[in-house]
Structure formats: C-alpha cells, structure tokens
C-alpha positions as CSV (number, residue, x, y, z in Angstrom):
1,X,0.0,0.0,0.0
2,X,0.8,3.7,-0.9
3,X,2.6,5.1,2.1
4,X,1.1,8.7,0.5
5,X,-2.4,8.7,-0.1
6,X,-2.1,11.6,-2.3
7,X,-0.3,9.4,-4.6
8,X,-3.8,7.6,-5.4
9,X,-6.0,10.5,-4.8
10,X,-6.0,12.4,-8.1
11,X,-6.1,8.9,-9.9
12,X,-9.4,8.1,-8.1
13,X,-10.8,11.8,-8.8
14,X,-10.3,11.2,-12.7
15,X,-11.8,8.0,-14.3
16,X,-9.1,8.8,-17.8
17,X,-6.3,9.3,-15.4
18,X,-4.3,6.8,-17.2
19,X,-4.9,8.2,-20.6
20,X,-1.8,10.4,-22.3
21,X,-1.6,14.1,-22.2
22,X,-2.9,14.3,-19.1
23,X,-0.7,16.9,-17.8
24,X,-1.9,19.5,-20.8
25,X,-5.9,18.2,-20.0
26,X,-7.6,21.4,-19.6
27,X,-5.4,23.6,-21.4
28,X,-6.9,26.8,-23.3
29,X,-5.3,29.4,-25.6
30,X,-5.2,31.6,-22.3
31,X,-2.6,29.7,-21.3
32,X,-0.6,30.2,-23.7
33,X,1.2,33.4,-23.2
34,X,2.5,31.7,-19.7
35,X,3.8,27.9,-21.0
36,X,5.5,30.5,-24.0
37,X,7.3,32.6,-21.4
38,X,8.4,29.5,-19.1
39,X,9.1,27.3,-22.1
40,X,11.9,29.9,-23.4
41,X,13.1,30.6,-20.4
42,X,13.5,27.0,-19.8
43,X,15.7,26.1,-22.9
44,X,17.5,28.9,-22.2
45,X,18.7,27.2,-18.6
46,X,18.7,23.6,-20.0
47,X,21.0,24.4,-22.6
48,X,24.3,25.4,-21.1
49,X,23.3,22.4,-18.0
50,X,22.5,19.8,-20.2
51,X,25.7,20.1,-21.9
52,X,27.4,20.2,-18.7
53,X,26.2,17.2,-17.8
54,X,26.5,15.4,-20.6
55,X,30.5,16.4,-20.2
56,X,30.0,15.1,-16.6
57,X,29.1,11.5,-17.6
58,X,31.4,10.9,-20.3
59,X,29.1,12.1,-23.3
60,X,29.7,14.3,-26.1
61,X,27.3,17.7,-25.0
62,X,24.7,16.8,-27.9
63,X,24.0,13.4,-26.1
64,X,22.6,15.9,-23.2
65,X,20.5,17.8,-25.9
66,X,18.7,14.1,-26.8
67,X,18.3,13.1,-23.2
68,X,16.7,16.6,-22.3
69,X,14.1,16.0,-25.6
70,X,13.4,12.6,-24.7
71,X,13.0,13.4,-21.0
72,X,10.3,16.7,-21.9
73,X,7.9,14.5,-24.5
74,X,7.9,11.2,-23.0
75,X,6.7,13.3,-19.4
76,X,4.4,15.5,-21.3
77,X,3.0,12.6,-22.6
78,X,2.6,10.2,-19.8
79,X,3.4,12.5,-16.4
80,X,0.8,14.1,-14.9
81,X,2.5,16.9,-13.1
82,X,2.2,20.3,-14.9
83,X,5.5,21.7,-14.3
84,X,8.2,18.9,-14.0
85,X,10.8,19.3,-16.0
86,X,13.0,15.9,-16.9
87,X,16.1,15.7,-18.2
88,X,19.9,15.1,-17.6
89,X,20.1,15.3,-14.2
90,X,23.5,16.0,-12.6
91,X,22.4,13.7,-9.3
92,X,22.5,10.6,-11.5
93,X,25.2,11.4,-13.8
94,X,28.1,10.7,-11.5
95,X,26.1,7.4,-9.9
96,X,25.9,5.8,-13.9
97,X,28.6,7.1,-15.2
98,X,31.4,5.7,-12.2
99,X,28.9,2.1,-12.9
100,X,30.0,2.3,-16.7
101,X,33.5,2.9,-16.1
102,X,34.0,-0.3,-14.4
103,X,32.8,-1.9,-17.4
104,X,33.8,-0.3,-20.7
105,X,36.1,3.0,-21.3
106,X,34.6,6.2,-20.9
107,X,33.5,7.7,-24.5
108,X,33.6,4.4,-26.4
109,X,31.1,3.1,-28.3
110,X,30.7,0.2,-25.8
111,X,30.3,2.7,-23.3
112,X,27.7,4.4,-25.2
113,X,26.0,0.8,-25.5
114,X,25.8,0.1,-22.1
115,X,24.2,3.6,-21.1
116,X,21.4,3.3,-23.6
117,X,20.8,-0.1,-22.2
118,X,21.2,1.1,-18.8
119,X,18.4,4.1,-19.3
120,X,15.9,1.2,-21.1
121,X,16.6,-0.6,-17.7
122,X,16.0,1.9,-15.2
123,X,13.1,3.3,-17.6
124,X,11.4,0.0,-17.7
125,X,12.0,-0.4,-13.5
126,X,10.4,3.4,-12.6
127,X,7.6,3.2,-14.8
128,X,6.7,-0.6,-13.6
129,X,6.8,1.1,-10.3
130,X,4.0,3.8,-11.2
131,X,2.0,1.3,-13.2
132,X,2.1,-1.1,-10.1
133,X,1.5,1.8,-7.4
134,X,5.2,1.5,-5.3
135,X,4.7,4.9,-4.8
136,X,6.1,4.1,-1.3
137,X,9.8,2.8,-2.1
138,X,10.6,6.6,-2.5
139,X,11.1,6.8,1.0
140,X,13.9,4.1,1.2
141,X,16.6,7.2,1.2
142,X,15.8,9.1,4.7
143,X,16.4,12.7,4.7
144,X,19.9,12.2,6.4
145,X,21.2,9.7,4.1
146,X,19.7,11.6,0.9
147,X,21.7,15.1,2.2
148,X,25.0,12.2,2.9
149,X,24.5,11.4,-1.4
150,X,24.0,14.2,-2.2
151,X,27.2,16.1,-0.7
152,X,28.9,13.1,-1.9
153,X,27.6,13.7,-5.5
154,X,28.7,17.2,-5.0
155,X,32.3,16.5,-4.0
156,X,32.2,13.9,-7.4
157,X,31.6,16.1,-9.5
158,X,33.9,19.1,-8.3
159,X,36.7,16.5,-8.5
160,X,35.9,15.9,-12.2
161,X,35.6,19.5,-13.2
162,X,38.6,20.6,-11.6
163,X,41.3,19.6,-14.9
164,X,39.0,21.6,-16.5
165,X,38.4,24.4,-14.9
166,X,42.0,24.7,-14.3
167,X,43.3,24.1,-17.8
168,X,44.6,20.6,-17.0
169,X,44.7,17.5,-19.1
170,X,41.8,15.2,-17.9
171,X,41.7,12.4,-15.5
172,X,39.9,9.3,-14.4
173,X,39.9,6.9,-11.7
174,X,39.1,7.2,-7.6
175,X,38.0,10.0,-6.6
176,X,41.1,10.1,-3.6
177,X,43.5,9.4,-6.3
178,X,42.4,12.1,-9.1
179,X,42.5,14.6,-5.7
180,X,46.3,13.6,-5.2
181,X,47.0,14.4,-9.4
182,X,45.3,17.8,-9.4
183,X,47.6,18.8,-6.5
184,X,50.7,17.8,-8.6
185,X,50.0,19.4,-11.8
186,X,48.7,22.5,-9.9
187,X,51.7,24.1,-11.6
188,X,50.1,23.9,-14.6
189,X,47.1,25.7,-14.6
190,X,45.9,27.8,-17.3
191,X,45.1,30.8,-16.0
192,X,42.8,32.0,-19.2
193,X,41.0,28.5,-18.7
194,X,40.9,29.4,-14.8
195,X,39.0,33.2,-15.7
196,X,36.5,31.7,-17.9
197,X,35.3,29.1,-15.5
198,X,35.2,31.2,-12.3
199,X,33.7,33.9,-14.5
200,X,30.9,31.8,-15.6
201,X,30.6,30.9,-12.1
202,X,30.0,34.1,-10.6
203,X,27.6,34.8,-13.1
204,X,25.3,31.9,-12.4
205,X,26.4,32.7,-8.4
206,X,25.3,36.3,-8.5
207,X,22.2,36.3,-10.7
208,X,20.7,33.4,-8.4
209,X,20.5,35.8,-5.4
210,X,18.7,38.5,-8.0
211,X,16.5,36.1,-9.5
212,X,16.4,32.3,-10.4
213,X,14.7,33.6,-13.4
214,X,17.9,34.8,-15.3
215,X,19.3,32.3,-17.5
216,X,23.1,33.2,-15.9
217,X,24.5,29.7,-17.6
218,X,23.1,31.0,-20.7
219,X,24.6,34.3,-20.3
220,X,27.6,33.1,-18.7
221,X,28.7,30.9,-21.6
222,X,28.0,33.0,-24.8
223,X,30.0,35.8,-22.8
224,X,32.8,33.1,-22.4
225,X,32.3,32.3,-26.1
226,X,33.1,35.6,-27.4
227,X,35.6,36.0,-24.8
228,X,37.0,32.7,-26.9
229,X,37.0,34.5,-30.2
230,X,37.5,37.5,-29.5
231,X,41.4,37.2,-27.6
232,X,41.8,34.0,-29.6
233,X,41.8,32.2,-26.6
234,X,42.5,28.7,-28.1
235,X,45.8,30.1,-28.9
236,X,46.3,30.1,-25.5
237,X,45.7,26.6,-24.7
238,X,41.8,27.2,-23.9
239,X,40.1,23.7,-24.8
240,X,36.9,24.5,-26.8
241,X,34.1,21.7,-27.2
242,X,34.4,21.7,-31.3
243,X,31.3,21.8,-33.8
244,X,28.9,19.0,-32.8
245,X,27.6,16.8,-35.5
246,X,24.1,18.3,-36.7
247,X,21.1,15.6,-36.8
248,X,19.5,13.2,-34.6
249,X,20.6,9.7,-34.1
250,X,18.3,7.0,-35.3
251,X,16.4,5.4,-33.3
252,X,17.3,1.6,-32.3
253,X,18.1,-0.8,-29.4
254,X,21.1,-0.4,-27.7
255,X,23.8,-3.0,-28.9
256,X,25.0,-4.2,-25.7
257,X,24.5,-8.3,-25.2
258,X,22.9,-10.3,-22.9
259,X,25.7,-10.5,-20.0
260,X,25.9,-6.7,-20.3
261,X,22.5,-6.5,-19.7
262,X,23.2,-8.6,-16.7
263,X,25.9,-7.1,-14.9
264,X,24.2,-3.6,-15.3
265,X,21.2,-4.8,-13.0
266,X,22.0,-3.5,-9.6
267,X,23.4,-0.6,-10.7
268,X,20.0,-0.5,-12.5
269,X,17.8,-0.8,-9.2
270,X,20.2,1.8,-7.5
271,X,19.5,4.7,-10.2
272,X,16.1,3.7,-10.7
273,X,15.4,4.5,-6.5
274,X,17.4,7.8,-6.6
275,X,15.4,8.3,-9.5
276,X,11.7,7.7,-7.7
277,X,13.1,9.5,-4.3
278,X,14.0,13.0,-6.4
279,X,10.4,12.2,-8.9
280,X,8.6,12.0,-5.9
281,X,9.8,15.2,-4.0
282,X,9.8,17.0,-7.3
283,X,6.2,16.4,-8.0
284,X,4.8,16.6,-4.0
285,X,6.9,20.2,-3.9
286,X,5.5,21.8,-7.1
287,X,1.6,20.8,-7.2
288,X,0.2,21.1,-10.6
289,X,-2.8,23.6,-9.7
290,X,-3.6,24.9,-6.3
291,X,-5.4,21.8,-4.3
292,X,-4.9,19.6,-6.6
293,X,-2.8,16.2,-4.9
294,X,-0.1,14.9,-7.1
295,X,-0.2,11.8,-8.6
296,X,3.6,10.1,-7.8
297,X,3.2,7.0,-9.2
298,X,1.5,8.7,-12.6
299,X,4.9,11.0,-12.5
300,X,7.3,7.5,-12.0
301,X,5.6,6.6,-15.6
302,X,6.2,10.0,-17.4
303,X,9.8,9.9,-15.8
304,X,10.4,6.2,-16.7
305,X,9.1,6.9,-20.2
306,X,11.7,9.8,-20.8
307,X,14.2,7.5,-19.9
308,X,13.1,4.2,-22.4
309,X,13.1,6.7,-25.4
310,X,16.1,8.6,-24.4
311,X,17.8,4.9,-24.3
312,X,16.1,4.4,-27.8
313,X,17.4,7.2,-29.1
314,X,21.4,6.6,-27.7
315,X,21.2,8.8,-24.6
316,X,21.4,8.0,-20.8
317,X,18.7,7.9,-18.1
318,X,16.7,11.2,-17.0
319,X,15.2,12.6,-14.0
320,X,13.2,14.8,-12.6
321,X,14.9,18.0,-12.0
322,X,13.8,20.3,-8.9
323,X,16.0,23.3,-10.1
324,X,14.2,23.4,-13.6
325,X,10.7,22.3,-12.6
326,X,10.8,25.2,-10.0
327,X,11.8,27.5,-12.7
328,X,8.7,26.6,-14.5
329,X,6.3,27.4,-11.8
330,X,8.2,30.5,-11.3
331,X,8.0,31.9,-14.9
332,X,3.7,31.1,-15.2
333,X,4.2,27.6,-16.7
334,X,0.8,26.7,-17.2
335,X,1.3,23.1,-18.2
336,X,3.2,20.7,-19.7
337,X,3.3,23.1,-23.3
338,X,6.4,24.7,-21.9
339,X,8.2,22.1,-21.6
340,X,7.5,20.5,-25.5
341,X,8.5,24.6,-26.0
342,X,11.9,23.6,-24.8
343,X,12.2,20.6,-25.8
344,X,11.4,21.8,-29.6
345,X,13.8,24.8,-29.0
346,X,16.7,22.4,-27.8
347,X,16.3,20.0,-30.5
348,X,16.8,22.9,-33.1
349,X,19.8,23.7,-31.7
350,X,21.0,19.8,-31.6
351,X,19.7,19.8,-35.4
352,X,21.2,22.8,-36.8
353,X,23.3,24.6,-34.7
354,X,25.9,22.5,-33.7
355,X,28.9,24.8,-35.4
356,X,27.3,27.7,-32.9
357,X,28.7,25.5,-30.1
358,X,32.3,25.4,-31.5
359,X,33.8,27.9,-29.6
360,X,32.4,27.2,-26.3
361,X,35.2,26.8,-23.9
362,X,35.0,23.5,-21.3
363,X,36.0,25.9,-18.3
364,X,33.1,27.5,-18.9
365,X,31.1,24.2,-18.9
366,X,32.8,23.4,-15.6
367,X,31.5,26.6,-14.2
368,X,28.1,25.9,-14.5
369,X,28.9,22.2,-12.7
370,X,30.6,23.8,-10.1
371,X,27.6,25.9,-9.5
372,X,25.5,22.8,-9.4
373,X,27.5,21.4,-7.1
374,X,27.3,23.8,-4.8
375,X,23.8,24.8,-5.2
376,X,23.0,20.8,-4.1
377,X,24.7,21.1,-0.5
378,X,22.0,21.0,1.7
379,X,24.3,23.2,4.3
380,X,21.3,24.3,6.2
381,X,20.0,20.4,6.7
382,X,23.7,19.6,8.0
383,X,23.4,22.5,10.4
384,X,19.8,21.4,11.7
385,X,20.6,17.1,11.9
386,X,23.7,17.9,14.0
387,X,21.9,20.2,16.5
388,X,19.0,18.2,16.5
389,X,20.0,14.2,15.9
390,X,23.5,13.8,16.3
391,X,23.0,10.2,15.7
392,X,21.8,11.2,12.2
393,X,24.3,13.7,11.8
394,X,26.7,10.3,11.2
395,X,24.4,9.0,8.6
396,X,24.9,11.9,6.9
397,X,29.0,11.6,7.2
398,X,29.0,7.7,6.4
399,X,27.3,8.4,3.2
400,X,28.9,11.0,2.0
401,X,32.3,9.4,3.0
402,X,31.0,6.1,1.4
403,X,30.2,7.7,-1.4
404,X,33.5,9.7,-2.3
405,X,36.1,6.6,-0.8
406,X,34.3,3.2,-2.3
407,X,33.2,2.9,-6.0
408,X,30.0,5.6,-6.0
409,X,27.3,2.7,-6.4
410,X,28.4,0.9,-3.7
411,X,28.4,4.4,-1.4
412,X,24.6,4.8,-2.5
413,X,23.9,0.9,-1.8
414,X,25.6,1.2,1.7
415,X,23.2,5.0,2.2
416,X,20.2,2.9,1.4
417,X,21.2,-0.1,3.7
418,X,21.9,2.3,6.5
419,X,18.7,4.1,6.0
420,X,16.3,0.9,6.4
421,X,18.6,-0.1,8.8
422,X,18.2,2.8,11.3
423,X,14.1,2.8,10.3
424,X,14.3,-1.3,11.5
425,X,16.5,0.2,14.9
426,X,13.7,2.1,16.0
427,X,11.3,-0.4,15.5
428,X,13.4,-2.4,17.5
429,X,13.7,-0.7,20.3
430,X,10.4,0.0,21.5
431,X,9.5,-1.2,24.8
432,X,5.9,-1.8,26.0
433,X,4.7,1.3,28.3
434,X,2.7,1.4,31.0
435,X,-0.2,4.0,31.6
436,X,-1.6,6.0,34.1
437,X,-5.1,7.5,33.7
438,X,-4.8,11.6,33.4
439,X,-6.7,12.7,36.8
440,X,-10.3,14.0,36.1
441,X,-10.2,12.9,32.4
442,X,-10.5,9.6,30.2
443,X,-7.4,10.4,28.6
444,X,-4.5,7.5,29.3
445,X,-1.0,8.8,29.0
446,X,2.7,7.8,29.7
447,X,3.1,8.7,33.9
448,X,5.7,12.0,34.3
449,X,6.9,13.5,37.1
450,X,4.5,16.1,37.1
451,X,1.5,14.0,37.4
452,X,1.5,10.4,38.7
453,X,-1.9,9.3,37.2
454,X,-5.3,8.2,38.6
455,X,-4.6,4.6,40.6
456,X,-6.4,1.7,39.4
457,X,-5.9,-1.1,41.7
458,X,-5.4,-4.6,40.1
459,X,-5.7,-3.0,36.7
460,X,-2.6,-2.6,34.1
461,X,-2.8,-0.6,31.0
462,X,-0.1,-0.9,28.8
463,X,0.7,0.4,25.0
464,X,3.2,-0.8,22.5
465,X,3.9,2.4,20.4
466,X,4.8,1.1,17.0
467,X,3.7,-1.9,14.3
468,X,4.5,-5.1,15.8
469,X,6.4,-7.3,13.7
470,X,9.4,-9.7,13.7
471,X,11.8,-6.9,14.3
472,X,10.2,-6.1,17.6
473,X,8.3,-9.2,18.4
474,X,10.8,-10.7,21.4
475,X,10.9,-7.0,23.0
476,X,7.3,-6.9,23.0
477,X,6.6,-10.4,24.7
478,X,9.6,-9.8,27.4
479,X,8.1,-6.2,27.8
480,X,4.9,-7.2,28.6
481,X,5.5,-10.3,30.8
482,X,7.9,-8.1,32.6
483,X,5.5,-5.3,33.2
484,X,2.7,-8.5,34.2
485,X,5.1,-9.9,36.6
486,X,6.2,-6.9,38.3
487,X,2.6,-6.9,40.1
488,X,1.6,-10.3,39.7
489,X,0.4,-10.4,43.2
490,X,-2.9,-7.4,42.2
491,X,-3.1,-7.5,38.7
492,X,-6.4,-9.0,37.4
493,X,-7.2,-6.9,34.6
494,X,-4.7,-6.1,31.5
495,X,-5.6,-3.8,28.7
496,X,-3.3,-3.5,25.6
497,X,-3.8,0.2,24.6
498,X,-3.4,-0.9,20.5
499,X,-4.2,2.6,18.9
500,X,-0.2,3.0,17.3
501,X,0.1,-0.8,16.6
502,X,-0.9,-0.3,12.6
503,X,0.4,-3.9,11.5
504,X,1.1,-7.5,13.1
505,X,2.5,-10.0,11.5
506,X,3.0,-13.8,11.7
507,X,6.5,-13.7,14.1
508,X,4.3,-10.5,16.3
509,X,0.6,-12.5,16.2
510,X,2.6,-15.5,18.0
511,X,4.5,-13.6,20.6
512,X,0.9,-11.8,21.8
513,X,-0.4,-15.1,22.1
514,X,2.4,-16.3,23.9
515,X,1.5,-12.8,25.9
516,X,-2.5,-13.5,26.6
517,X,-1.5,-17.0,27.7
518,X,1.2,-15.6,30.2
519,X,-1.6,-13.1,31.4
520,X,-4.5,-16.0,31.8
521,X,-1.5,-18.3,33.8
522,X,-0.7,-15.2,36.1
523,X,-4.8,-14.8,36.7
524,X,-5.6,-12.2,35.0
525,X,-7.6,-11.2,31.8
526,X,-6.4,-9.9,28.8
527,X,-8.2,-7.1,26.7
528,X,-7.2,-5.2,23.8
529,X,-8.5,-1.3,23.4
530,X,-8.1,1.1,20.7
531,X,-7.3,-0.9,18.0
532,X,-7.6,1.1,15.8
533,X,-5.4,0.2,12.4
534,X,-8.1,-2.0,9.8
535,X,-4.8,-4.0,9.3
536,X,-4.2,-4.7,12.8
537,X,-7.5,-5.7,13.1
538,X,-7.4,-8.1,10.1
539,X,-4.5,-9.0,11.3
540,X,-6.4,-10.6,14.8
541,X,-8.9,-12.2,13.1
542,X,-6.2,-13.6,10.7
543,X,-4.5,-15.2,13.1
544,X,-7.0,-16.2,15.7
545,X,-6.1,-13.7,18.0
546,X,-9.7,-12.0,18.2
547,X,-11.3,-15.6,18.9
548,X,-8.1,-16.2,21.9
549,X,-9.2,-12.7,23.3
550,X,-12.8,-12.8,22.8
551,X,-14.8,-10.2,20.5
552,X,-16.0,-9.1,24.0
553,X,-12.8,-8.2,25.5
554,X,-12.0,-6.0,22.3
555,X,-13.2,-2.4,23.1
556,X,-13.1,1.2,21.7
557,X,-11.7,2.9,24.6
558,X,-9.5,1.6,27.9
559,X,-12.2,3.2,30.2
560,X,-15.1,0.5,28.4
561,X,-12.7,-2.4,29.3
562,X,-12.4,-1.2,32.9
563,X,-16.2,-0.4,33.6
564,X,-16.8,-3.8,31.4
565,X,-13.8,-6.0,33.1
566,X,-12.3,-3.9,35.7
567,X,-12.0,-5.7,39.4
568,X,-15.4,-6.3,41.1
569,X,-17.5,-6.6,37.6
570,X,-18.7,-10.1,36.8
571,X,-15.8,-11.5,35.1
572,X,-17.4,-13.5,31.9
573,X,-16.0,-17.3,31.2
574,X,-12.4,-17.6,30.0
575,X,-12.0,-18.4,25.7
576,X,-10.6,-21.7,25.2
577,X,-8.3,-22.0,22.6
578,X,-5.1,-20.6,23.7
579,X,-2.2,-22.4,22.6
C-alpha cells in the first residue's frame, strides 16, 4: 500500500487518469502566453546544464541535448505533473557514469552501448513502479542519508571538473587518487581557462541571489564564447568543445549483449530509486494547480518513459529536476506546453546549430557544474541534523564518505542499507509502556513527574507504540510479561492500549499469544482497546487472536474495558483455545 495517499488521490478523482496528455488536460489558448514565457526561459537554462552534464558522464554535449528532448515529451506525454521538467540530471550522472567505467572505457562506443541499455533498464523499472503503485519505495533514502549522497555527489563532480576548470589534461579513476594528481599538476594551470570558469561561475552565483529567473548559464557561456574569439583564446591553450555533428541519431536498441545487460542490473535498481526519491519530492513540492494532490506513481511513468526513449534514441537515463521544474512554476508555466517549447527549441539547436557550439570553452562548462554542485549542498540540513540528531548527523558523514572513498554505487547501496537499517533500529527498540489515567479525564497517558496518574488497583494498561512485527516481536513479549510480573500479586485486569500498533505480523501474532496466555496463567484477563489500524484488526482475526481474546474483551476505549472488566464486575468465562 501507498505510504502517500495523495499518490492515489487524483487517480481516483479522474476516471481517464491513465490516458496520455494528461498533464496538458484542460489547457486553453489563455494559457498560452504563460507555457511560452516558461518554455523559453526554460531552454534557455537547459541548454548550457545539459551540456554540462552530458561532459559530466562521459558524453559528447549533444548526447545531453537528446536526453533533455526525450525526457520533456515522453513526461508530457505520460506524467501528470504540470510543471516537472525531466532531463539530464546532474544527481544521477556521476552514480551511472562511475557504474559504466568499471565496465567499458569512458567515450567508447561500448560505453555508449551500455548507457542506452542502462536508461531502457531503469526506464522500464520506474515506470513498472508507477503502473504497479510502489509509490512508497521513495522513502527508502531518509532525509539524512539523501543530504549524505548528495554532498557526496557534490564533492564527485567538483573533483571531475577541476582539470578543467584549471586548464589541465583530464583524469579518471578514484576520486582520492584524481584529488592527489590535481595537486601535482597544480603548476600547470591555465590561468585564461581558470577566468572563464570562475567567470561563468559568478555569473550563475550572482544572478541566483537577484533572480532564479535569469538564465546566468546562458549568459555566462555565450560571454565566455566571445571571450574565446574575440582574444583567440584557443591560442592560449583554452580547450573548446568543437562543432557537434548536426542531426539526430536514429532510433534503435542499444547494442550491448545479454551479459551486459546482466551485470548492469544492480546498478540499475540503484538509479532507478534515486530516480523515484528526487520524482517523488519534485512532484509533492510543485503541485500542478492549487489543491490539486499529485499523482507520484502517474509521474514514475512519465519519468520512466523519458528515460526508455532517451535509451532508444542513444542517450542515458533522465530525471526529474527540482532546479528546472521550480523555474517553470516561477515563470507562469501553465502546463506541460512549456516544456514541449523547450524541448522543440533544444532539439533545433542539436539539429542545426551544432557549429554555434564550437567555440564554447570546457571551463566555462565546468563553471556551471561547479555551480551545481554547490547549489546541491543541503548546508542548512547539515546544520539542523547535527543540532537536532547527532546520531543522524553520522548517517549523513558515512554516506557521503561512502560515497567519495568506495566505487560511487556501492556508497549509495551502503546510504540505502543504512537508512532501512536505522528505520528497523527504531522499531526495535520499542518497549511496552505502561499507563496511568490523566486525573479527572478519560485520557490514558505515559506517567511523568508532574502527574502520577489516577490509581487503578489490580488494573494494568499498557501500550506498545509502534507496528508489531518480527523486528520487535521478542521486545514486546519480554516487555509485557515483565510489566505483568512486576505486580503479579494485584493485577487482574490487563488492557493492551493498541491505537499505534498499525500492523502484526505472523512472528508479532505469535508472541501476543504467547502474551494472553502468560496473562491467563498469572490470573488475569487480557483485553485489547483502541485498536484502531483495519490491518491490525485483520491481522487478529487472521491469526486467531480475536477468537483467543474474545470479541467481547476488544473495546473502543481503555475506560469501556475497565467499567466492562475492571476488578469487582462479573468476570465473563475464560475463551478456550489458547495455545
């Protein structure tokens, strides 16, 4: 089930939810003035990025262009969000790119293979996930872990700009071990190169504090351009990108075999997750029209879909971009128009301007990276997990150090591990509770210092605050039994306050009968109250817990069990059946 109802909710409201172009239904020529404005100004960011980040994966800048196209129809076609943008994204660049270098060289044609095959993969996996409803397995990454990969994606990709920012022949490799070559060509920076890039830079820098509006890449790079051409800055040792080849490929499946397709499926599963976590937040952040709840899983298909035909069409897998989507929204997108508006403008220039891009120096590509890079530095989050949960503060560390020291997929495997692992540490260390009544009330709460509670002699109410499962199963049973046993002598009544136990399963069901029968051999009856979860409550009848109990000792509220069971009421006959 959908952790997020919302996910479902705008599927239920419209009966042709499924149908394409949902995300331009309603549309009208009024409209139009708004998705033209946004759309511009959209190409006009995407172009200079997209580049960028085709550079950042190994790709020649055009390959970007393709994935950005792809990424726009395939979403306008089957998302339903009115302002997600999807594209190259520079959060998955580094993740795929550092996979596909363990298998083929950088640039090569086999490389090229094995990324189309890889975005047909992780396509194919995030839109099964929105056709099947798995809304839910974008909260595998906590908030912690996601802030860990994303400064480690950050400190990735200022370690593969830096040769060219500085002017310095490119590297590959670890991450530690390209750090220890920059230092020792330091020497040999470019100092031209070095202008250009921390020019572009400030640009993009500045002009985000004015207005997120400005297209500062855009500006940032033609300047650099004519800077190129105008002191003949190639002359000078200023590496240029070179005319791209006009034309779009045709399209085709990827060429890579079998086994490739094989040793590309956990890297696969890893990219398709980071690829639902940033979908997800993208489309709950920027809601399509006011009140309306977006539709995630809908959105995992139009992002999925961007990603099989960019893989048709030779490029690498998208996703959904927070930076661009909010620039959308922020310019009087009105649907998904503006983003076919880009798209259309983009592919124009992949068609027939490719000898515009000539001249356009790499610094001034790495620039715009190292803008991203800083701009995905959640500094503020850091600042707030260390004052507030220290213990999450290391989550943060150990991914990001992960993430930068191991080979990058197995840093985001170990962020995910570590974030279902601290979700199942929780679980497991809940301890049953016991209650006191608050004096003069019918409210049951945890006893404090400040109020010991209303006495209720030879009664026990006790509440388990979370699901009960296998994880916690043991520490419930030894809770409980303990809690019994510590006034075995006057207990005759115990009530299992059930309101925040939402799920039992097989391993749980067992250890409360184990419970009830431990209660019955001590003297006392067991009742359950506030049960409150439809699952929980399946989940008694399921397993013969309701019949152990007795539908009669299953209440609405402790203060019914008491009145009903409580010491000195006529205690009903005892339900056979316990194990």
């Amino acid at each position: 089930m959908d952790r997020h109802p919302e996910a479902g909710t705008a599927v239920a409201a419209n009966r042709n939810s499924w149908l394409p172009l949902r995300a331009l239904s309603g549309w009208t020529t009024k409209d139009l003035n708004g998705d033209l404005a946004a759309g511009i100004t959209l190409a006009a960011i995407a172009i200079p990025e997209q580049m960028a980040t085709a550079r950042l994966g190994g790709f020649a800048p055009e390959i970007g262009f393709f994935a950005f196209v792809a990424g726009s129809v395939a979403f306008a076609l089957f998302g339903a969000n009115r302002h997600l943008s999807a594209g190259a994204d520079s959060t998955i660049t580094p993740l795929f790119a550092g996979g596909l270098a363990l298998i083929a060289t950088s640039g090569s044609p086999h490389y090229l293979a094995l990324a189309a095959m890889l975005a047909l993969m992780v396509g194919l996996l995030v839109a099964l996930s929105g056709i099947l409803r798995l809304g839910w397995i974008a909260d595998l990454l906590s908030v912690p872990v996601t802030t860990g990969f994303l400064a480690g994606i950050s400190v990735h990709i200022i370690v593969s700009q830096l040769p060219s920012l500085l002017g310095l022949p490119p590297d590959s490799g670890e991450t530690v071990r390209r750090v220890g070559e920059i230092a020792a060509n330091l020497h040999l920076t470019n100092p031209w190169s070095l202008a250009l890039g921390l020019g572009v830079f400030a640009i993009v820098f500045v002009s985000e504090h004015i207005s997120a509006r400005i297209p500062a890449a855009l500006i940032g790079m033609v300047l650099a351009t004519l800077a190129v051409t105008a002191f003949d800055l190639k002359s000078r040792g200023v590496e240029v990108l070179g005319a791209l080849p006009d034309g779009l490929p045709a399209p085709g499946m990827p060429t890579a075999d079998f086994q490739d397709a094989q040793a590309l499926v956990p890297l696969a599963l890893l990219i398709a997750i980071v690829v639902m976590v940033q979908t997800a937040a993208t489309s709950r952040s920027f809601a399509s029209q006011a009140g309306e709840a977006p539709d995630v899983n809908r959105d995992f298909v139009g992002v999925g879909a961007g990603s099989i035909v960019a893989g048709l069409f030779g490029a690498f897998a998208v996703n959904a971009s927070p930076p661009r989507t909010a620039i959308v929204a922020q310019t009087g997108g009105r649907s998904q128009l503006s983003g076919l508006i880009a798209a259309a403008i983009v592919l124009v220039l992949s068609v027939f301007g490719g000898s515009l891009l000539a001249n356009v120096p790499q610094a001034a590509l790495a620039g715009v990276l190292m803008f991203v890079a800083q701009h995905i530095l959640r500094w503020q989050v850091f600042a707030k997990v260390w004052r507030q949960a220290p213990v999450e503060f290391a989550l943060i560390l150990i991914t990001m150090i992960a993430i930068v020291v191991l080979p990058i997929e197995t840093g985001v495997a170990i962020g995910i591990g570590l974030s279902l692992l601290y979700g199942i540490w929780g679980s497991t260390r809940t301890e049953p509770i016991e209650l006191a009544q608050v004096p003069g009330t019918s409210v049951w709460w945890p006893p404090s210092n400040s109020s010991a509670g209303a006495p209720h002699p030879g009664v026990l109410v006790a509440a388990f605050q979370a699901p009960l499962s296998f994880v916690n199963a043991d520490r419930f049973k030894r809770g409980l039994t303990d809690l019994i046993d510590a006034r075995s002598e006057d207990v005759k009544l115990v009530v299992l306050e059930a309101s925040n136990i939402v799920e039992i399963d097989y391993t749980a069901a067992q250890a409360l009968i184990d419970t009830i029968r431990h209660c019955r051999d001590k003297g006392a009856v067991f009742a359950i109250a506030r049960m409150e979860s439809l699952r929980a409550q399946a989940a008694l009848k399921r397993f013969g817990i309701a019949d152990i109990v007795g539908t009669q000792r299953i209440f609405h509220s402790v203060d019914a069990a008491i009145k009903s069971l409580g010491p000195g009421k006529p205690q009903q006959k005892e339900q056979d059946g316990v194990p």
